[in-house]
C-alpha positions as CSV (number, residue, x, y, z in Angstrom):
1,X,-47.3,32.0,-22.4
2,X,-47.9,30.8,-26.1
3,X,-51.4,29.9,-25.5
4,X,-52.2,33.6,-23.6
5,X,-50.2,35.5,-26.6
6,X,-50.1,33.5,-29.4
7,X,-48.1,35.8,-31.8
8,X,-45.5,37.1,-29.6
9,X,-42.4,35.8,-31.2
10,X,-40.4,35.9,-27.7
11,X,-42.4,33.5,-26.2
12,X,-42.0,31.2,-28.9
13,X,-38.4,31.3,-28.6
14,X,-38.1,30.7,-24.9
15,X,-40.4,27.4,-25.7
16,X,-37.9,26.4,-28.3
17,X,-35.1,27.3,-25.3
18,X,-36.7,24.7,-23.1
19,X,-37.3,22.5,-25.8
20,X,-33.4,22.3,-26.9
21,X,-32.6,21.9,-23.1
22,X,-34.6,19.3,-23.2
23,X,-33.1,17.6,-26.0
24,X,-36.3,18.1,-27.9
25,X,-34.2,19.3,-31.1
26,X,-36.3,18.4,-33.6
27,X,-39.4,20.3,-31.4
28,X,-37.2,23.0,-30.8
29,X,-36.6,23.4,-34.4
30,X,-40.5,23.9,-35.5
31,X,-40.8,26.4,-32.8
32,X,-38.0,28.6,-33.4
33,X,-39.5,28.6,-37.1
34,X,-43.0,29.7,-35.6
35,X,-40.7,32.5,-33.9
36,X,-38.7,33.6,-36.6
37,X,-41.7,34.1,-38.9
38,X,-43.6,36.1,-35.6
39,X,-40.7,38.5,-35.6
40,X,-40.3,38.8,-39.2
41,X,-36.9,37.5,-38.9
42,X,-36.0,41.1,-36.9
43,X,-34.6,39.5,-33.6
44,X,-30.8,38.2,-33.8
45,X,-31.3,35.8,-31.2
46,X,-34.2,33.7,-32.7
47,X,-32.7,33.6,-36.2
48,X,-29.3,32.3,-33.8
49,X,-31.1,29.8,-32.1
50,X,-32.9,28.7,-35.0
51,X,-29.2,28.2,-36.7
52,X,-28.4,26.3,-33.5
53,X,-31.6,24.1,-33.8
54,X,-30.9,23.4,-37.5
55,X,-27.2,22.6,-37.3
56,X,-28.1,20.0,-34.4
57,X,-30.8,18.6,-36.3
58,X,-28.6,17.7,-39.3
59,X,-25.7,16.8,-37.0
60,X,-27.6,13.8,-35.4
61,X,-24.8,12.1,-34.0
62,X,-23.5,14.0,-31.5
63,X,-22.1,13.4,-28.4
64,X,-22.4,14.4,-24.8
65,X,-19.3,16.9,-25.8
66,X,-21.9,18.6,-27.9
67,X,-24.3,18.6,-26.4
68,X,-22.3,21.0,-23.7
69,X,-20.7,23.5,-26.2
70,X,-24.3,25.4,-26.1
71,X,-25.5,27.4,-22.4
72,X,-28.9,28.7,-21.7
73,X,-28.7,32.8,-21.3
74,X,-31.5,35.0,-20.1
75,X,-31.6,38.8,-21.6
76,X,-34.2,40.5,-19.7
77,X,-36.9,39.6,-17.9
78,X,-38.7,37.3,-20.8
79,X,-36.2,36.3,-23.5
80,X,-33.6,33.6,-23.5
81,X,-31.1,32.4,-26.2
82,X,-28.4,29.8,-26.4
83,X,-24.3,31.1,-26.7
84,X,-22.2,29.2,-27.7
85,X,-19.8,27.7,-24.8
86,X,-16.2,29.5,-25.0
């Protein structure tokens, strides 16, 4: 999807999505960047998964527990975010 539509912000963020369940943070991290700047920083859910990214970026050491507190969403057809486990 990024290499048919290059600036559509969404699809950026569902890479950075796959990325992070991946445990590709650091990946994750560039691409939710890429998003954010796409979308002008206009969509809630790429600036939140960027804040995810970045806090388990710094956070290096974390454990299995963690990784778990986080669960892949879908909203819509095309976009995805991560929620916070409650």
């Amino acid at each position: 999807a990024v290499s048919e539509a290059p600036d559509w912000p969404e699809a950026w963020n569902n890479l950075g999505v796959v990325l992070m369940e991946a445990g590709k943070t650091q990946e994750a991290e560039q691409i939710f960047r890429k998003a954010y700047a796409l979308d002008n920083g206009e969509s809630d859910a790429i600036r939140d998964n960027l804040r995810i990214a970045l806090a388990k970026t710094e956070n290096v050491g974390h454990t299995d527990e963690q990784k778990a507190e986080y669960k892949l969403v879908q909203r819509g057809n095309l976009d995805f975010e991560l929620r916070k486990n409650q």
